[in-house]
VOSE-168802 format. One record per residue (C-alpha): residue number from 1; x, z, y. Coordinates in Angstrom, 1 decimal, padded with zeros to 4 digits. Last residue first. Layout:
{pt NUM; {X; Z; Y}},
...
end
This chain:
{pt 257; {130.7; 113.0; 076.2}},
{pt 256; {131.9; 115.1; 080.0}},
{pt 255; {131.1; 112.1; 082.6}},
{pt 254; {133.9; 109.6; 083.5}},
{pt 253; {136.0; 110.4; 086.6}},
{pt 252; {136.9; 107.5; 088.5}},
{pt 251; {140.4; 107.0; 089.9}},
{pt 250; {140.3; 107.0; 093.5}},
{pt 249; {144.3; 108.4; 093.9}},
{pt 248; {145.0; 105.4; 095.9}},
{pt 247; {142.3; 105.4; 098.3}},
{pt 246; {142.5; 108.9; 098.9}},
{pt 245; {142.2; 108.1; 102.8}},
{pt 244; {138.8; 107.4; 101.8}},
{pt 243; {138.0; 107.4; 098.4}},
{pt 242; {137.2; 109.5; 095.0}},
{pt 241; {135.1; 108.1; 092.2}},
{pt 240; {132.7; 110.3; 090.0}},
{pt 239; {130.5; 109.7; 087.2}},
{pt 238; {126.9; 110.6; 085.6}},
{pt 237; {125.9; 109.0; 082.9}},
{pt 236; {126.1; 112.4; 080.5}},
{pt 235; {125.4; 115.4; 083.0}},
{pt 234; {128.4; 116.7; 084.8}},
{pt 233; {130.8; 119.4; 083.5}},
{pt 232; {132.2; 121.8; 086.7}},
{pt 231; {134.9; 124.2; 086.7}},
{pt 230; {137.5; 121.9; 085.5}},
{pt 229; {137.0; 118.6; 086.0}},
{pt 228; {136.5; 120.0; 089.7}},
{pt 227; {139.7; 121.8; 090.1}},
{pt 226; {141.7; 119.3; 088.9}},
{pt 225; {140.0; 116.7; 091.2}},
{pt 224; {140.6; 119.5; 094.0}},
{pt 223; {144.1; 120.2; 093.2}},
{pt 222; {145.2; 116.2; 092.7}},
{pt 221; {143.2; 115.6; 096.3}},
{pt 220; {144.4; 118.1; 098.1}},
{pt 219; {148.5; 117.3; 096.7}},
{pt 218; {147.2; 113.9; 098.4}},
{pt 217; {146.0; 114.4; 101.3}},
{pt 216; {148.9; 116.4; 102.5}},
{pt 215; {148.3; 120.2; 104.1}},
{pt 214; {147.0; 121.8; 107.3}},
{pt 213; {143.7; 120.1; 107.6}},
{pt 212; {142.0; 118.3; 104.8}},
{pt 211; {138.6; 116.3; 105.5}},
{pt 210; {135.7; 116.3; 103.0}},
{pt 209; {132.9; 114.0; 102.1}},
{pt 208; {130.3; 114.3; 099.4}},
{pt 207; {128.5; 111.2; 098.7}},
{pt 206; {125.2; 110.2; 096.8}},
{pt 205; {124.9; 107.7; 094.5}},
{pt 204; {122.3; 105.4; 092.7}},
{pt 203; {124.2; 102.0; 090.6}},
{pt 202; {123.1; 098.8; 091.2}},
{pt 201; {126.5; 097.4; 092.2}},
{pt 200; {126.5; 100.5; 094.6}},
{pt 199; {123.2; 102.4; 095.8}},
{pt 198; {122.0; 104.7; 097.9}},
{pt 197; {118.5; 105.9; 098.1}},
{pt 196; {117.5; 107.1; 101.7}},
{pt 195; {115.2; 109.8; 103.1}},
{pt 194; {113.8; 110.8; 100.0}},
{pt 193; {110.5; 112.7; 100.4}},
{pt 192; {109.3; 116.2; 101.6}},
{pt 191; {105.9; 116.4; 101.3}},
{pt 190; {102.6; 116.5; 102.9}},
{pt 189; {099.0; 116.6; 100.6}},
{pt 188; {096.3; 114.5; 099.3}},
{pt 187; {095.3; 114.9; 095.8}},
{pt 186; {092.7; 111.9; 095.3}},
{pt 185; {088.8; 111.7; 094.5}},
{pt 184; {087.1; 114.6; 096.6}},
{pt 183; {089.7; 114.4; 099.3}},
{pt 182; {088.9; 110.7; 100.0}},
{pt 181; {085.5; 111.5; 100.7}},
{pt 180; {082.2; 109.3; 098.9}},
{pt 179; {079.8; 107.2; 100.9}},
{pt 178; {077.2; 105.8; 098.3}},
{pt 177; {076.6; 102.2; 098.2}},
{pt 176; {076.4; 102.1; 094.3}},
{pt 175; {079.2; 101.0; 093.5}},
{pt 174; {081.1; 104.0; 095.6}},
{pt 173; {082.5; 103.3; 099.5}},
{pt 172; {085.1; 105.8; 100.0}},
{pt 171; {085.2; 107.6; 103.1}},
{pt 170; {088.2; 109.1; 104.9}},
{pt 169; {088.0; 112.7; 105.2}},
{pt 168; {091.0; 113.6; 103.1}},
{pt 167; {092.9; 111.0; 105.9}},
{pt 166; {092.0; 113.8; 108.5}},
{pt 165; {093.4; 116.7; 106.4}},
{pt 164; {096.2; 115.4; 105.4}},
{pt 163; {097.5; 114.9; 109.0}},
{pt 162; {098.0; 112.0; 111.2}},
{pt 161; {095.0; 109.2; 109.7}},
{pt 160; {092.3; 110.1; 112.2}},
{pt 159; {093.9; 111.0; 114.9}},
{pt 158; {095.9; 108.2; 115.0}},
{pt 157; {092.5; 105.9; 115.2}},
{pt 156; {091.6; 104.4; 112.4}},
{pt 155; {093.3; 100.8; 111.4}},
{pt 154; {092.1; 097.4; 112.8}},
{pt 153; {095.4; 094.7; 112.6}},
{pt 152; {094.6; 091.5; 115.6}},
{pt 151; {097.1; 089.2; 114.8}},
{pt 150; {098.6; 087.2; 117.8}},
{pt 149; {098.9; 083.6; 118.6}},
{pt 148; {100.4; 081.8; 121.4}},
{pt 147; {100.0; 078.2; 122.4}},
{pt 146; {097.8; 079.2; 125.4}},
{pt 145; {096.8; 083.0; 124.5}},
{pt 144; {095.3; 082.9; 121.2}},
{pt 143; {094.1; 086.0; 119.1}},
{pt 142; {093.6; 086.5; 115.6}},
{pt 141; {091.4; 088.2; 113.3}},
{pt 140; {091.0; 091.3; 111.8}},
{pt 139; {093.4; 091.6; 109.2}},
{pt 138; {093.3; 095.5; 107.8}},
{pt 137; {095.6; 098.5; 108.9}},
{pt 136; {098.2; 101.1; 107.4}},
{pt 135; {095.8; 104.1; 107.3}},
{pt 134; {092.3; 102.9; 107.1}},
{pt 133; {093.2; 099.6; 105.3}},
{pt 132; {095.6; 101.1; 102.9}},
{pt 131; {093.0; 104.0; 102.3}},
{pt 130; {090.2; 101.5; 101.4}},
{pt 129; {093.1; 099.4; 099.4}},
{pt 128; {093.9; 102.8; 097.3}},
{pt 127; {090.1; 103.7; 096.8}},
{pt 126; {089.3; 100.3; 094.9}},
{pt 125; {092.5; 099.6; 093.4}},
{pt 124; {092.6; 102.8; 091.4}},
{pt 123; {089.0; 102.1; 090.3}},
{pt 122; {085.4; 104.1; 090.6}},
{pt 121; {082.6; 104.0; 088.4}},
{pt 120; {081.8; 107.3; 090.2}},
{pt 119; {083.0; 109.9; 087.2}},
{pt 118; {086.0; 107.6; 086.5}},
{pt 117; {087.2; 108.6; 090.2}},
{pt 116; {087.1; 111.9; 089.3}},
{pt 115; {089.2; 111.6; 085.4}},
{pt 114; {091.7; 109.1; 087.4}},
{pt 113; {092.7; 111.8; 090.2}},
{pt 112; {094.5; 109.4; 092.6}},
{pt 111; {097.5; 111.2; 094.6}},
{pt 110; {097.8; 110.5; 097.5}},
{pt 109; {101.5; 111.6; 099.3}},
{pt 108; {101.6; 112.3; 102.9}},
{pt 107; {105.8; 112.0; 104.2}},
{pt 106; {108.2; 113.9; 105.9}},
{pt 105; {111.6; 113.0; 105.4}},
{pt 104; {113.8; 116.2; 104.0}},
{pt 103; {116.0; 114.4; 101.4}},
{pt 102; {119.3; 111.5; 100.8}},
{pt 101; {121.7; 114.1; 103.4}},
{pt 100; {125.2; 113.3; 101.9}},
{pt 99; {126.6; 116.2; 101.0}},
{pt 98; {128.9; 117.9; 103.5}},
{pt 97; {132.5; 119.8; 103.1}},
{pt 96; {133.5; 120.4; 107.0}},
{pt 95; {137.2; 121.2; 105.9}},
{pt 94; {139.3; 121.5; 103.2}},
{pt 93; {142.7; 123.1; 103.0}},
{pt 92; {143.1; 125.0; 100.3}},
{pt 91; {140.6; 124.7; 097.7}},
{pt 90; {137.2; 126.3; 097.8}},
{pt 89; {135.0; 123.5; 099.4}},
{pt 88; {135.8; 121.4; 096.5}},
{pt 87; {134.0; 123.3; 094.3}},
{pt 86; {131.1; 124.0; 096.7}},
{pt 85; {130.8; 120.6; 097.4}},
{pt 84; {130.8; 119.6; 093.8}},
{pt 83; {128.2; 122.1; 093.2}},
{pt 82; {126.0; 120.7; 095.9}},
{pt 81; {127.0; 117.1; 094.8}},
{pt 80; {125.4; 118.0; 091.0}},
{pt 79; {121.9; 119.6; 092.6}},
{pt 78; {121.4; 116.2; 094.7}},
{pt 77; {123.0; 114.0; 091.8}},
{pt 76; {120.2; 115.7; 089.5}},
{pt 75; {116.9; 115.1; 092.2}},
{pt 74; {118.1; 111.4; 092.5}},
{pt 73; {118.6; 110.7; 088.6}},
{pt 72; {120.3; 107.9; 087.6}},
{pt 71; {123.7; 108.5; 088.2}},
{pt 70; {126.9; 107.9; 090.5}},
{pt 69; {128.5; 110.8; 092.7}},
{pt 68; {130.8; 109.3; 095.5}},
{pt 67; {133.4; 112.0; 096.8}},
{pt 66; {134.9; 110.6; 099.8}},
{pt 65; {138.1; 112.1; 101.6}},
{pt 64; {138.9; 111.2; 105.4}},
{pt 63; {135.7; 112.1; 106.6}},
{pt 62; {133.3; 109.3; 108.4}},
{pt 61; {131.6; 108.0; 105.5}},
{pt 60; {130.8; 104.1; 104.0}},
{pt 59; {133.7; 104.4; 101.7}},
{pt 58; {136.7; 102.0; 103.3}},
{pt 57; {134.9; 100.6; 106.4}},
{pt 56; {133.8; 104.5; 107.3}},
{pt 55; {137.2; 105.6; 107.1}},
{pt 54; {138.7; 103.0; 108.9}},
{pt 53; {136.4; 103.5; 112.1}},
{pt 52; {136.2; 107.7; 111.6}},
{pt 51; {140.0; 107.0; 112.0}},
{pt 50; {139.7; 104.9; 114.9}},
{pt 49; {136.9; 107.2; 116.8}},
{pt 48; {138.8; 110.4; 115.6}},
{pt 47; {137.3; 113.2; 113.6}},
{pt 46; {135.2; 116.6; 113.4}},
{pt 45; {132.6; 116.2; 111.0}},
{pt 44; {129.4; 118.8; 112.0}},
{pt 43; {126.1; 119.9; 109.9}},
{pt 42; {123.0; 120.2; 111.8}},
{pt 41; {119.7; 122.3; 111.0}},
{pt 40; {121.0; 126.3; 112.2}},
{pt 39; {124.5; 125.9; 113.3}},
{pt 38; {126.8; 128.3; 111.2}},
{pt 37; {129.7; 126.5; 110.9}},
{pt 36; {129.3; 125.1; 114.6}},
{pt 35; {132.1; 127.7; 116.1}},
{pt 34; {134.3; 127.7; 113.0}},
{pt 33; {134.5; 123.7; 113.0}},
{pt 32; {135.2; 123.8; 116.7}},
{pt 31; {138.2; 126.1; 116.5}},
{pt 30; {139.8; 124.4; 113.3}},
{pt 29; {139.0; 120.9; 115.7}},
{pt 28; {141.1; 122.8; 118.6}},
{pt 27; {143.9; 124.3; 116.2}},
{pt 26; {144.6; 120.8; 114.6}},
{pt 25; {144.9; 118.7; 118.1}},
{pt 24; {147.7; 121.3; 119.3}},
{pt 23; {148.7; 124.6; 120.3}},
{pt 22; {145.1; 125.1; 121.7}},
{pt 21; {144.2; 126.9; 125.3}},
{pt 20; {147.5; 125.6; 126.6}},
{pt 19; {146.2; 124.2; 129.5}},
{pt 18; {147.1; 121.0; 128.2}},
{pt 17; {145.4; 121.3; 125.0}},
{pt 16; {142.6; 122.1; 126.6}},
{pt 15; {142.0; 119.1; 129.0}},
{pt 14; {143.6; 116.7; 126.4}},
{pt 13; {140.6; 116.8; 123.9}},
{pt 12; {137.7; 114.1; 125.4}},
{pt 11; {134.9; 114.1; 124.0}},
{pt 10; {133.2; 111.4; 122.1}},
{pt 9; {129.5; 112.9; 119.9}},
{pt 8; {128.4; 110.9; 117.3}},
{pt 7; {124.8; 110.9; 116.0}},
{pt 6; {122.9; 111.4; 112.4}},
{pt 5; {119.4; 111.5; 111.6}},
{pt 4; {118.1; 113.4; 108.6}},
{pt 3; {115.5; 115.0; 109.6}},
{pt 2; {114.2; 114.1; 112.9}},
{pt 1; {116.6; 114.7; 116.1}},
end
């Protein structure tokens, strides 16, 4: 899978139950979480198709508790939810704590440098729409077939525009005619981009989900907001709200003044 994907997995949990391999449904998903704790790239929520169903229509996640982080900031709610994981990650009874994924897809970033481009009597516009008709394609016509119509978009070849280092060769045209490379007017380099941006009645969040084995929801849900209000002191403008199966204990937590 590519960063950040997700997929559900539907297996069938009879067989070892009845064999007595498990006691019961709880001992076989506290088996499975331990075995995948530790898988390198993937992080695992062990559920049921109905309850993952109502779970999912109530907060938008597939765990039974929902931790939605609200602020302005994506780089700050990303460092806040780890700590809020972690938090919540020690009290009895939680299981597969996850942040919401929102980083880690790929992306090429260019970055104009104004003072070089000034140098050639050179514009912003002028070397981003070259590079948006290199890289992203230009009109170049239509064609007909019957009553039918198709654009025909010219681009560079893949090759050409799949790595930093090819679209730092693209040429620039200057004022004067001359032919000037992309790399020697504009940063260009890969990074790791925001693969979503969430947001509720305007407002950015990220979630951190949680299911509870071998005690109430609710007792976990009193001891965990307790124990985050406690331990932790988030940023002013940043709130929480707990949901899911919590539904009725999803009283929002204002920001420390």
């Amino acid at each position: 899978m590519r960063p950040g994907q997700q997929c559900g997995i539907l297996s069938g949990a009879e067989t070892p139950i009845r064999m007595g391999a498990v006691r019961n449904q709880e001992a076989l998903l506290a088996q499975m979480s331990e075995a995948f704790e530790d898988f390198p790239g993937a992080q695992f929520n062990f559920t049921q198709p109905i309850a993952a169903a109502t779970d999912e229509l109530l907060t938008g996640s597939r765990a039974e508790i929902a931790i939605k982080l609200f602020g302005p900031d994506t780089e700050v709610l990303a460092q806040e939810a780890s700590e809020i994981a972690a938090v919540v990650g020690a009290v009895r009874g939680a299981a597969d704590v996850q942040v919401e994924q929102v980083g880690g897809a790929p992306q090429i970033s260019i970055e104009v440098d104004r003072a070089a481009i000034a140098r050639y009597g050179l514009q912003v516009a002028d070397v981003l729409e070259t590079v948006q008709d290199a890289i992203g394609g230009a009109d170049a016509g239509q064609v007909f077939d019957g009553v039918r119509r198709f654009d025909i978009i010219a681009r560079y070849a893949e090759g050409d525009r799949n790595t930093p280092e090819r679209i730092a060769r693209t040429l620039i045209e200057g004022p004067n005619g001359e032919r000037l490379p992309l790399g020697a007017l504009a940063r260009v380099e890969r990074i790791e981009g925001p693969r979503q941006v969430t947001r509720e009645n305007g407002r950015r969040f990220i979630t951190i989900q949680s299911n509870v084995r071998d005690r109430d929801i609710g007792s976990f849900v009193e001891e965990a907001q307790a124990a985050v209000q406690a331990e932790l002191d988030l940023p002013p403008g940043y709130l929480l709200e707990w949901g899911g199966s919590s539904s009725c204990n999803s009283r929002p937590m204002p920001a420390s003044p």
